[in-house]
C-alpha positions in Angstrom: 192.2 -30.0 -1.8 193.9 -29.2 -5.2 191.0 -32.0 -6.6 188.2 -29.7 -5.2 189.6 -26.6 -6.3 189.7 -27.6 -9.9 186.3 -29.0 -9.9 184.8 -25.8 -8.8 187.1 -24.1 -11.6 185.5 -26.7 -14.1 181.8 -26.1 -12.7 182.4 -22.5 -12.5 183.6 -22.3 -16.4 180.7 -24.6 -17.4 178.1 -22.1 -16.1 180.2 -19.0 -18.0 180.1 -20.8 -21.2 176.2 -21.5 -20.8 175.9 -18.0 -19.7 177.7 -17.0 -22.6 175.1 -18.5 -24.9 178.0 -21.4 -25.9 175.5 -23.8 -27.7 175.7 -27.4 -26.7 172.4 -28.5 -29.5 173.9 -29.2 -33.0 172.7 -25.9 -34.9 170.6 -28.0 -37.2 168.5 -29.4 -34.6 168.3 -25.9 -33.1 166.8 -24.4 -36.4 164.8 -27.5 -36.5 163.0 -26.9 -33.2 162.4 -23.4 -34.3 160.5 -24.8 -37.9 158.4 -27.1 -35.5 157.6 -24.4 -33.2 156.5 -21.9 -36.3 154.7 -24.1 -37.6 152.4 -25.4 -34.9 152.1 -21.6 -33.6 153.0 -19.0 -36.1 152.1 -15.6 -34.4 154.6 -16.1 -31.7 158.0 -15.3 -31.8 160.1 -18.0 -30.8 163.2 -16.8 -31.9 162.9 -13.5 -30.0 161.4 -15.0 -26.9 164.2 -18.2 -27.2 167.1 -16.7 -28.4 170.0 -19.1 -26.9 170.7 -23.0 -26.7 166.3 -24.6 -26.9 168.0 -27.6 -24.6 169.2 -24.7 -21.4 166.4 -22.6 -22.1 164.0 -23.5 -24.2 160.1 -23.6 -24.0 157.8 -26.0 -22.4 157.2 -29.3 -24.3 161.1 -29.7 -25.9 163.5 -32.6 -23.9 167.2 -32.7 -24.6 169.5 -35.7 -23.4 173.1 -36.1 -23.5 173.7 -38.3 -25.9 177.1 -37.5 -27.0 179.1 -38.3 -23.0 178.1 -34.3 -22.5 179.6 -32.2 -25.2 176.5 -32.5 -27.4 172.6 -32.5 -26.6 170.0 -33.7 -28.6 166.2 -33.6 -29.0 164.6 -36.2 -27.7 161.1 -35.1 -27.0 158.7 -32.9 -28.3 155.7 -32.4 -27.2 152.9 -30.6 -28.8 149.4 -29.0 -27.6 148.2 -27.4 -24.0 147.4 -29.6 -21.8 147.6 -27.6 -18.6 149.1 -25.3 -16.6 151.2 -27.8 -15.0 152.2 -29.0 -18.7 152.1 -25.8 -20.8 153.5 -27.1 -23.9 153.2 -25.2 -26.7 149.6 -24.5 -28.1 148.7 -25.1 -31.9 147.2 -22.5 -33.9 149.0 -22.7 -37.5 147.4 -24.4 -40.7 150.8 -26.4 -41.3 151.2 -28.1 -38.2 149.3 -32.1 -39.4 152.0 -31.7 -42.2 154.2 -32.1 -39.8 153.7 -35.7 -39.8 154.2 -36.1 -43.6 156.9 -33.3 -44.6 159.6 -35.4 -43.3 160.8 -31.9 -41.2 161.2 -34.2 -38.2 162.9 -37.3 -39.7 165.2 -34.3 -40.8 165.8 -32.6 -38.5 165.8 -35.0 -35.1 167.8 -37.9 -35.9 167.5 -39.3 -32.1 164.1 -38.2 -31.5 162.1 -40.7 -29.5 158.8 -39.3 -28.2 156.5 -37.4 -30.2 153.3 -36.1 -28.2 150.3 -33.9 -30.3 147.4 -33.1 -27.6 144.5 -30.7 -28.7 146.0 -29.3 -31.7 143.1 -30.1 -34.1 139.2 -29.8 -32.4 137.3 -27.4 -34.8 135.9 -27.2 -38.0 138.2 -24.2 -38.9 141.3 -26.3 -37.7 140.0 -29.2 -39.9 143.1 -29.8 -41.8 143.4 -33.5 -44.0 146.6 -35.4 -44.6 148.1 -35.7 -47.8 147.9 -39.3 -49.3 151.6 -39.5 -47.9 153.8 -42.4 -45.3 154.0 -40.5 -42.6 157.5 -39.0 -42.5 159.0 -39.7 -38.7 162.5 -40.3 -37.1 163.4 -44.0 -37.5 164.6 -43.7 -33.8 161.0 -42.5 -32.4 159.7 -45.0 -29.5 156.6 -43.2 -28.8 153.8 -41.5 -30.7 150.9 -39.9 -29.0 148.1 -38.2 -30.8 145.2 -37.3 -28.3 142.5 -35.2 -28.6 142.7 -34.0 -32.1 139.4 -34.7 -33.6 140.0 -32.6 -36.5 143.0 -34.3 -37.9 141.4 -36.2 -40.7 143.1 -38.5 -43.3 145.1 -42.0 -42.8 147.2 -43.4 -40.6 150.1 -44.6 -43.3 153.1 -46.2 -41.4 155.0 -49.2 -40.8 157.6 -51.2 -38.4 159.7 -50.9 -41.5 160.2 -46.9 -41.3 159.2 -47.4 -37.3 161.7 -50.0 -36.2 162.0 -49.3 -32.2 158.2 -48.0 -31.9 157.0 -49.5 -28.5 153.9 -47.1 -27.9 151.3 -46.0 -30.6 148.7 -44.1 -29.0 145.9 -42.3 -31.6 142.7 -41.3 -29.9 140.0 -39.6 -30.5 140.9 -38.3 -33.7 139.4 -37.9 -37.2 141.5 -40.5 -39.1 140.0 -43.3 -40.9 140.9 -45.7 -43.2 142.6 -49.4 -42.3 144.3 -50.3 -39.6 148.1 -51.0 -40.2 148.7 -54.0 -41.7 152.1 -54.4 -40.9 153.3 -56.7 -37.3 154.8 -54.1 -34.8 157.5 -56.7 -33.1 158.8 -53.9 -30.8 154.7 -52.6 -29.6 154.3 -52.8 -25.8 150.9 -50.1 -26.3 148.6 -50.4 -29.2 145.8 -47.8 -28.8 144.0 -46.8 -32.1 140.3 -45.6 -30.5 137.6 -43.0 -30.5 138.4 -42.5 -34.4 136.6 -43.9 -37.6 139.0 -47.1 -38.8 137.2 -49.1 -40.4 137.3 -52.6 -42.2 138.6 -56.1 -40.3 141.4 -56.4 -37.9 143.9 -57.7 -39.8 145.7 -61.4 -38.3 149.2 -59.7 -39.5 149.0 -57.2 -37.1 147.9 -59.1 -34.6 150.4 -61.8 -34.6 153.3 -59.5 -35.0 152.2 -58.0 -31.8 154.1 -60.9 -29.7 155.1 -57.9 -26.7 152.0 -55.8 -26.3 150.4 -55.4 -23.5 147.3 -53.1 -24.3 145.2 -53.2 -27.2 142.8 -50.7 -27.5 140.4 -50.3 -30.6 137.3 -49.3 -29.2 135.0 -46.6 -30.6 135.7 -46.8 -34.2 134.0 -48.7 -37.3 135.5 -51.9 -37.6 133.5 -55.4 -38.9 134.2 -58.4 -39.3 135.1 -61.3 -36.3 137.5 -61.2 -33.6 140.9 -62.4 -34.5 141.0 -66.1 -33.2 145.0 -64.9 -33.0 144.4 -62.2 -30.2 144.6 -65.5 -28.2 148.3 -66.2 -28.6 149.2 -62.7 -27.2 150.3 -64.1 -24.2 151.4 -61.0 -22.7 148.5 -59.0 -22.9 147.1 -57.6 -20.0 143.9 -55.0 -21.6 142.3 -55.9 -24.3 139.4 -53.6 -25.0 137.6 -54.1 -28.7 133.9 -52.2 -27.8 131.5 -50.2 -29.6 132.5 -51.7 -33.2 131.0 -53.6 -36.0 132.2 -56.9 -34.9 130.1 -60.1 -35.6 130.5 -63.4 -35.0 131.3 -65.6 -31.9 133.5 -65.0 -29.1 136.4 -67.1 -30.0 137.6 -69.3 -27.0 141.3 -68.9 -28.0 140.7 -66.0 -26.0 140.6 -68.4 -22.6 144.6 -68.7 -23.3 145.1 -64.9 -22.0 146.3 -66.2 -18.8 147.5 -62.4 -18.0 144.6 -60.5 -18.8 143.0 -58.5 -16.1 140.2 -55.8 -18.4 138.1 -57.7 -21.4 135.7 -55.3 -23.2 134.0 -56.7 -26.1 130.6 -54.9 -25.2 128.3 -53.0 -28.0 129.3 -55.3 -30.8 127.3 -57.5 -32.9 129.0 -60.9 -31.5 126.5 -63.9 -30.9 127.2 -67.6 -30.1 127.1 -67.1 -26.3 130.2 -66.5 -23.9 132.8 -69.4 -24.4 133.0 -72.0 -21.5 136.9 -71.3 -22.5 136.8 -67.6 -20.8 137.5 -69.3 -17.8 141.2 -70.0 -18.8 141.9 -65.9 -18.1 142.7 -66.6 -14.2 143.8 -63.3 -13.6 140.9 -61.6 -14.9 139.4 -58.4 -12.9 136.9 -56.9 -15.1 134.9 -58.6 -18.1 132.6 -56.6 -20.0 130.3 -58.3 -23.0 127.1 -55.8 -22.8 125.6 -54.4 -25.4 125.7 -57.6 -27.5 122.3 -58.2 -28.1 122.3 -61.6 -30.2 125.0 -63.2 -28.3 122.4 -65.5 -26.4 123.2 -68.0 -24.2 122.6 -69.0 -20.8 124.5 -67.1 -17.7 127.9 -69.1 -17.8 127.7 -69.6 -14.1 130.5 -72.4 -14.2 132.9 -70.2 -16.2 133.2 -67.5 -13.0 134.0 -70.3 -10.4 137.8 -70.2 -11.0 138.0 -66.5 -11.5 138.5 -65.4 -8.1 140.0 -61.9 -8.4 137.1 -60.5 -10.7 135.6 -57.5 -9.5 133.1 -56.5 -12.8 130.8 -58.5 -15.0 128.6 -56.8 -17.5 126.5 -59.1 -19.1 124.0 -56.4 -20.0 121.1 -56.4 -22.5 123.2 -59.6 -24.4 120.1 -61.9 -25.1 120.7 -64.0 -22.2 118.1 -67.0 -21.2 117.1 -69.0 -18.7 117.3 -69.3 -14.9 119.8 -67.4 -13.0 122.3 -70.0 -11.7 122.2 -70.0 -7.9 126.2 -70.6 -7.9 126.9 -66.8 -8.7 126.3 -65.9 -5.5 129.1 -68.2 -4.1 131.5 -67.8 -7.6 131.2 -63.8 -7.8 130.5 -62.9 -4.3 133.4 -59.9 -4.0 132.1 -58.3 -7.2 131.0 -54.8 -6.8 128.9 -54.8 -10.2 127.1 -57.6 -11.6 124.8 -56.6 -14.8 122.2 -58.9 -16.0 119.4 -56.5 -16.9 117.7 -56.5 -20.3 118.0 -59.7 -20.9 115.3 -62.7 -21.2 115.8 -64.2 -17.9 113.3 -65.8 -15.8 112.5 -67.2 -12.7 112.9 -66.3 -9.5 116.5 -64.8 -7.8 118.3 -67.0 -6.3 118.4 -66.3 -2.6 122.3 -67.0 -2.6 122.6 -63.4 -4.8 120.6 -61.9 -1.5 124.2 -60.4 -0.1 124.9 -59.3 -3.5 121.9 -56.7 -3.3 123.1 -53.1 -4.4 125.8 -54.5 -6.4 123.7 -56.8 -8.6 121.0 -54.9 -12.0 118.4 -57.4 -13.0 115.8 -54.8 -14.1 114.3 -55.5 -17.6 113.5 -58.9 -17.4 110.0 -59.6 -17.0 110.2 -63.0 -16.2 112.5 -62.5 -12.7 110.9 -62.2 -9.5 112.4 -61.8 -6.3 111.3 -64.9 -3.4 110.5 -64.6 -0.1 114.0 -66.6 1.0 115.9 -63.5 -1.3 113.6 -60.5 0.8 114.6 -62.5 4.3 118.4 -62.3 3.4 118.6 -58.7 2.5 117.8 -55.1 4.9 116.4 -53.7 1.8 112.8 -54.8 0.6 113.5 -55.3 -3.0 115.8 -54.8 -5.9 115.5 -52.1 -7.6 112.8 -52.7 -11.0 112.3 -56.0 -9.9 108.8 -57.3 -8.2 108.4 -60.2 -5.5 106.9 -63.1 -6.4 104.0 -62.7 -4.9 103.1 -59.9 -7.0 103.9 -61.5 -9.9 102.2 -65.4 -9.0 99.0 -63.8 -7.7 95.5 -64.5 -9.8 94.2 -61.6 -11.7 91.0 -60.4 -9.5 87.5 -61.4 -10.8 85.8 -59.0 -12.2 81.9 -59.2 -11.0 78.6 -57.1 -11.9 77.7 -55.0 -8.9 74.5 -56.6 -7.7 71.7 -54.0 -6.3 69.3 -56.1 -3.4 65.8 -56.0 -4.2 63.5 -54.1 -2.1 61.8 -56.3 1.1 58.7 -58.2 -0.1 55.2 -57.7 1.1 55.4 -61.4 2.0 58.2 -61.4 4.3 56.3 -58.1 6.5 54.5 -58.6 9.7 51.1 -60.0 9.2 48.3 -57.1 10.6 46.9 -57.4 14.1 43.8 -59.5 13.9 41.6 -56.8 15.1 41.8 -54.9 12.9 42.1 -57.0 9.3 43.0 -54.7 5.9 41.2 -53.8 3.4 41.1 -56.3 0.3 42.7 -54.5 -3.0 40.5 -54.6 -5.9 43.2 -56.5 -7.9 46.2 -58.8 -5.8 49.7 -59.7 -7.2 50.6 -62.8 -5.7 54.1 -63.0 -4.3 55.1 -65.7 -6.4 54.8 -63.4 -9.7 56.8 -60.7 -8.1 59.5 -63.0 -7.3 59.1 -64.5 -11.0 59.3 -60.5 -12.2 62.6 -60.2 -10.2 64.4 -62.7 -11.6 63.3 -61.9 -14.8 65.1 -58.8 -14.7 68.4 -59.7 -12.5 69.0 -62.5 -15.4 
């Protein structure tokens, strides 16, 4: 009884002090919050509208933690940039707010900062605002750092695992940044996502093998050249690995068949030739494989490679300079796929009829040497695939194309003689039949 009673009296005192304004965040941290907040959005006032502890009441978009056993809070999250009403975090409208990354005000101010999140801040021309030629300036503590949306923030992309220790998540996408990739290995990097932007140059092996705990890598969209890391293939862990629209030449390397955990592959509009590694077939768990878009990558469809992949759900193999016949095996090998693309390629021949319950699910349009049999139309409720003929159209001569031939008119030969009675008058000159025939064929020849 005497417990309870003093527990309420401790509760009850609690609340007073909060309600007293009794701040629990260290005032540096407090002030700190404020400079973000200005900066990102100077023609609101923070102060005024925020007045006591940021961490009791304080504006969407700032998380506190108890860090200190509950006599201290601390930042731990910011997050930057309307997103929506269910996420109103604070919106950016101030010049200085991509300094932020550089001026070292965070490192400063948030020594247990974690999460850093920047949405939308930077999508005009007139909020075009370049980096200084400076390493980024971050707490050593942060674990993850978002940048979305921001297509206006322009410079480079200048950190390392050095000054980033416990990173685990670098998400920049769709930005304006360019430049090289980092060069440095990430050992702590569960999410690598650097796409939509314009990095350029090769993906370089050190930051691929000091990736040994990441799970997605995302570089799609950007500028980069060169071939595909042969060590990608010792990321054993990685479950996404998406590498589209890029500069990349060069063959598929089959180091890629030891990503026993991968489920997404997405290699598609790249330069890549060599045809699609027999190797692939090592990524057992693999549910969607995309290598469209590769126009010189040749090759025959690698119908073996699918017969151990049982889960896989999605195969582009789209305008990638495929030849030959298509195998009839895919229909047994990727019968539970729900998208199969083989159009614009340089196939030939007809469809196998085993692909007939694959109809709807299956695009073969654009090559003009496939035809659909009679044994494919007699499997399937639908007449035909879509931009594809029959075979019967396609095997049928070419019609002969003849002179229209106008009959001559009846000879006076082949008429009824005159009754005897009454004989005809003798002309005064007679063409014999024999010349008018001779004059007719004359003129047909």
């Amino acid at each position: 009884m005497i417990l309870g009673r003093l527990l309420v009296v401790a509760v009850l005192a609690a609340a007073a002090a909060a309600a007293e304004g009794e701040p629990r965040l260290p005032a540096a941290e407090q002030e700190g919050v404020y400079a973000v907040l200005e900066a990102v959005n100077p023609g609101f006032p923070w102060r005024a509208s925020f007045p006591d502890d940021l961490c009791l009441a304080g504006p969407h978009g700032v998380s506190c933690d108890d860090d200190d056993g509950g006599n201290a809070s601390h930042v731990v999250g910011i997050s930057l940039g309307y997103v929506s009403d269910f996420s109103a975090n604070p919106s950016c409208a101030g010049p200085s707010a991509a300094t932020l990354l550089t001026s070292g005000l965070l490192a400063a101010s948030f020594p247990r900062l974690r999460s850093l999140f920047v949405y939308g801040c930077f999508v005009g021309d007139d909020d075009a605002r370049p980096l200084p030629p400076l390493p980024w300036r971050l707490p050593p503590t942060l674990q993850d750092l978002v940048l979305v949306n921001n297509p206006a923030l322009t410079g480079r992309l200048v950190i390392s695992a050095a000054s980033l220790p416990l990173l685990r998540r670098l998400v920049v996408a769709s930005s304006g940044l360019s430049g090289d990739l980092p060069s440095t290995p990430f050992p702590r990097l569960e999410q690598l996502v650097l796409s939509g932007s314009r990095f350029a140059g090769r993906i370089p092996s050190a930051l691929v093998q000091g990736l040994a705990n990441v799970k997605i890598l995302d570089l799609s969209s950007n500028l980069l050249a060169g071939g595909i890391p042969r060590a990608i293939g010792g990321l054993t862990q990685l479950v996404k690995l998406d590498l589209s629209a890029n500069m990349l030449a060069g063959p598929i390397p089959g180091e890629l068949g030891g990503l026993a955990s991968l489920e997404l592959l997405d290699l598609s509009n790249n330069r890549l030739t060599g045809g699609v590694p027999a190797a692939l077939r090592g990524m057992t768990a693999i549910r969607e494989m995309y290598l469209s878009g590769n126009r010189r990558l040749g090759g025959r469809v690698p119908a073996d490679m699918f017969a151990g992949l049982k889960g896989i759900s999605a195969v582009g193999l789209s305008d990638a300079g495929l030849t030959g016949t298509i195998p009839a095996s895919l229909g047994e090998s990727l019968r539970n796929v729900t998208y199969l693309g083989l159009d614009g390629n340089l196939l030939e021949g007809e469809v196998p009829p085993a692909l007939a319950k694959m109809a709807g699910r299956v695009r073969l349009h654009g090559n003009r040497a496939v035809c659909i049999s009679p044994e494919f139309l007699a499997g399937v409720s639908r007449p035909r695939i879509a931009g594809v003929p029959s075979c019967n159209a396609t095997t049928q001569a070419a019609p002969v194309t003849r002179r229209p031939v106008v009959m001559p008119v009846p000879l006076a030969s082949a008429e009824k003689p005159p009754p005897a009675a009454a004989p005809a008058a003798t002309p005064p000159m007679r063409i014999s039949s024999c010349v008018v025939v001779a004059m007719l064929l004359l003129m047909l020849s």
